[in-house]
N, C-alpha and C positions, 0 to 999 in steps of 0.2 A: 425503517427510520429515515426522515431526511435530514441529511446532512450541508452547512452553507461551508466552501472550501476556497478559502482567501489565500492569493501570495503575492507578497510586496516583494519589492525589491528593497533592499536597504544598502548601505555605506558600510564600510569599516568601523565607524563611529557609532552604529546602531539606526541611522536616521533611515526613515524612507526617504528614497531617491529612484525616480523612473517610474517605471507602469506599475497599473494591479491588474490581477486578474483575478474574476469572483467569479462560481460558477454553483450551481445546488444540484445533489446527486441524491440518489437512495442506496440504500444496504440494509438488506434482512439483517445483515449482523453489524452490533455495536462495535464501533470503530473505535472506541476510548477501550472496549475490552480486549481487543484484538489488542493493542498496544501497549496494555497489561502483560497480555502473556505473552510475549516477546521478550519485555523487560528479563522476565523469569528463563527464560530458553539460553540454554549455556555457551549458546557460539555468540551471542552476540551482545557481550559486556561491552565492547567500545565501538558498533556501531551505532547510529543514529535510529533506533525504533521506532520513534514516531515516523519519521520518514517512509522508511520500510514497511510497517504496517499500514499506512492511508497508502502509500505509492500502488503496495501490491494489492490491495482489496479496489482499488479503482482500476487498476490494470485488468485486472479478473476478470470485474463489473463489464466492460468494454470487450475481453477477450470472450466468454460468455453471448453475448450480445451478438458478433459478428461469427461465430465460432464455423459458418460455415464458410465464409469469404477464405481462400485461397490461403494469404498471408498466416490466417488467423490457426486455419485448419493445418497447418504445416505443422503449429507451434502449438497446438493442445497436447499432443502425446509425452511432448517433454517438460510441457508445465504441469502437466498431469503428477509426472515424475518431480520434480522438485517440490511441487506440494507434499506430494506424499512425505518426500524425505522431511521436510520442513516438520511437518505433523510429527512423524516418528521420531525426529530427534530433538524433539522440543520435553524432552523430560527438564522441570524444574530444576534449578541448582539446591 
């Protein structure tokens, strides 16, 4: 699926203020569902989900991508690992 991924800057007020940035990506998987089942996942009633779910499926997308560059390859073993936990302890409430 492709995905269009806007962010303004805005005020205290609500207004846009400053730059945008618009950029279009892919993902085999549906980003509105991913941030579904976050909603449901018990650790995280007072974070920000939408965030967390588009931040980490675009981090992914990119970390995947480069996965053999140096930086990238350091940091699979242990995203490996947080996924997995993420997955396992994501029983609904």
């Amino acid at each position: 699926m492709n995905y269009k991924i806007t962010v303004e800057a805005i005020n205290k007020e609500g207004n846009i203020e400053g730059g945008k940035l618009e950029f279009n990506t892919k993902s085999h998987d549906n980003l509105f569902e991913i941030v579904e089942k976050l909603k449901q996942h018990p650790e995280f009633e007072n974070v920000d989900v939408a965030s967390l779910g588009v931040g980490l499926k675009l981090f992914t997308g990119v970390l995947l991508k480069n996965k053999e560059k140096a930086m990238f390859k350091n940091l699979m073993p242990h995203f490996k690992e947080f996924m997995k936990g993420l997955k396992s302890s994501g029983k609904t409430k």
